[in-house]
C-alpha positions, -999 to 999 in steps of 0.1 A, spaced: 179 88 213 202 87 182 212 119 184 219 117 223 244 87 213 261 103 185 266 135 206 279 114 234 305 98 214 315 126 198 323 146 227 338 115 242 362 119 215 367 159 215 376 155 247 398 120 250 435 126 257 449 117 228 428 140 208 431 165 228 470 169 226 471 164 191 445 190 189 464 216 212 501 211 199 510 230 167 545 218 151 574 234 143 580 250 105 596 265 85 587 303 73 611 312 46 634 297 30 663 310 2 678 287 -27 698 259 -14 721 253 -44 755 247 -42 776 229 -63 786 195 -45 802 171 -67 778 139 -63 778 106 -82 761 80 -66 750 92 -28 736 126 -22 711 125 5 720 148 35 693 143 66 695 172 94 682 172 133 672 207 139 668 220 173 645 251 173 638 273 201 607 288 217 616 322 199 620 304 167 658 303 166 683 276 159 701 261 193 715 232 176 719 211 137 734 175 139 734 152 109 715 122 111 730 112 77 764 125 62 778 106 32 802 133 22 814 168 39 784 184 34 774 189 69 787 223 71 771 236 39 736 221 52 742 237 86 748 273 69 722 274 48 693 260 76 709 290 99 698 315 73 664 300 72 631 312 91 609 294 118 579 294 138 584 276 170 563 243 179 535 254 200 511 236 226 480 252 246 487 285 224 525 289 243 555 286 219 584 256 230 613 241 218 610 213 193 630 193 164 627 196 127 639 166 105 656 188 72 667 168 47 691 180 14 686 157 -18 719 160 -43 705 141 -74 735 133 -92 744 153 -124 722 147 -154 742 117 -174 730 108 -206 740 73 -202 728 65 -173 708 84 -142 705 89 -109 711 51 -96 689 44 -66 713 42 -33 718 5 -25 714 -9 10 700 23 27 689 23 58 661 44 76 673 78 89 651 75 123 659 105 152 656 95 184 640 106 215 660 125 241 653 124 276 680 145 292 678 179 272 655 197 247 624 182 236 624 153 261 604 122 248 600 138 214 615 126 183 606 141 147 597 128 112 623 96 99 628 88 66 620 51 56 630 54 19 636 80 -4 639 89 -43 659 113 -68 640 131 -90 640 131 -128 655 158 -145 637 177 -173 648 165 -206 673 188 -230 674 213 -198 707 226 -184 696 245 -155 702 242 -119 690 251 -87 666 238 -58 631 229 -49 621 232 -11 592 217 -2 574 214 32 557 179 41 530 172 69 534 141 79 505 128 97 505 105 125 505 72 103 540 81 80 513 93 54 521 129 39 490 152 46 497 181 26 530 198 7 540 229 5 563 249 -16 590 272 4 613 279 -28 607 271 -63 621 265 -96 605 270 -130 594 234 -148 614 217 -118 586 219 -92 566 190 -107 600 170 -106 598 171 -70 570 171 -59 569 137 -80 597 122 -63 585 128 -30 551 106 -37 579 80 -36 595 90 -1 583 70 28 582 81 63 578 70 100 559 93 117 571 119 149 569 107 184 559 125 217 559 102 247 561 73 220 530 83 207 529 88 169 515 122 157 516 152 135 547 171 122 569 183 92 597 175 71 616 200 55 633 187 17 659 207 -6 659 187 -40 692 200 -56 694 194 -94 725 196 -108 727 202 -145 750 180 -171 788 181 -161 790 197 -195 769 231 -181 792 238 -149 
């Protein structure tokens, strides 16, 4: 009788609604990506936060910032364009979606004093569209974010990509590692443990997606 119960419940929830969806709808990602360096004069400011529109064939229709301190916007929107996608799928057929991409400048490696921590931010949250793309679907926010450290005595520069899953609660799932950086991974991927996120929404439901991060180091302003 035990076993008729258990079976019950779990096909009860195999087969709910919710379950079901989040079963049957893959997210949108990113395939490949190059090194995202460029040299961007930042001091106190440098995070970049990207909405990227991405087609059924994979391709981007459209990149607006979310968040734009400076006039980096461009640069961003270049170097996504170059990037590779696969498509959000549901039931197995490919459709549009949104990707949140966001660009971390940490501010040049200052002996005296390092990257200080943006004051008064305020959460970078996408919101749903109903008259276009996507309709009732709005991807990963960011809550809070963090620079990484820099490696001591090091004067190289460059950039770490990583790929978050964020799961349906804000919590980061898994991480993966599009473009990397000799003893600079770690430096990220530590950084990012101190991210916070609010979760995608379809339909105002919370559920799975990704986040797509370029940490730029910049080395000493002595190393340019």
């Amino acid at each position: 009788m035990r076993r008729i119960v258990l079976a019950t419940l779990s096909l009860a929830i195999f087969f709910s609604p919710r379950a079901s969806a989040q079963r049957t709808y893959s997210p949108a990602e990113v395939t490949s990506a190059g090194d995202a360096y460029t040299s961007f004069n930042v001091v106190f400011d440098g995070l970049f936060v990207l909405d990227v529109e991405i087609g059924d064939d994979g391709g981007v229709r459209r990149i607006e910032p979310l968040r734009n301190p400076g006039g980096m916007f461009e640069t961003a929107k270049n170097l996504v364009s170059g990037w590779k996608f696969r498509p959000a799928s549901k039931g197995g057929k490919p459709r549009a979606s949104r990707l949140t991409v966001a660009f971390v400048y940490r501010p040049p490696n200052y002996i005296a004093f390092g990257a200080v921590p943006v004051k008064d931010f305020s959460p970078v949250i996408p919101s749903e569209r109903s008259n276009d793309c996507c309709k009732g679907y709005a991807p990963v926010g960011v809550l809070s974010f963090a620079y990484p450290d820099y490696p001591v005595n090091s004067v190289a520069w460059g950039s770490v990509i990583l790929q978050a899953t964020v799961d349906s609660t804000g919590g980061v799932e898994s991480v993966d590692v599009l473009h990397g950086m000799p003893n600079f991974d770690r430096f990220a991927r530590e950084a990012l443990k101190n991210w916070r996120f609010r979760a995608a929404r379809a339909s105002g439901r919370p559920v799975t997606a990704k986040i797509v991060i370029a940490f730029i180091f910049q080395p000493p302003p002595s190393s340019h």
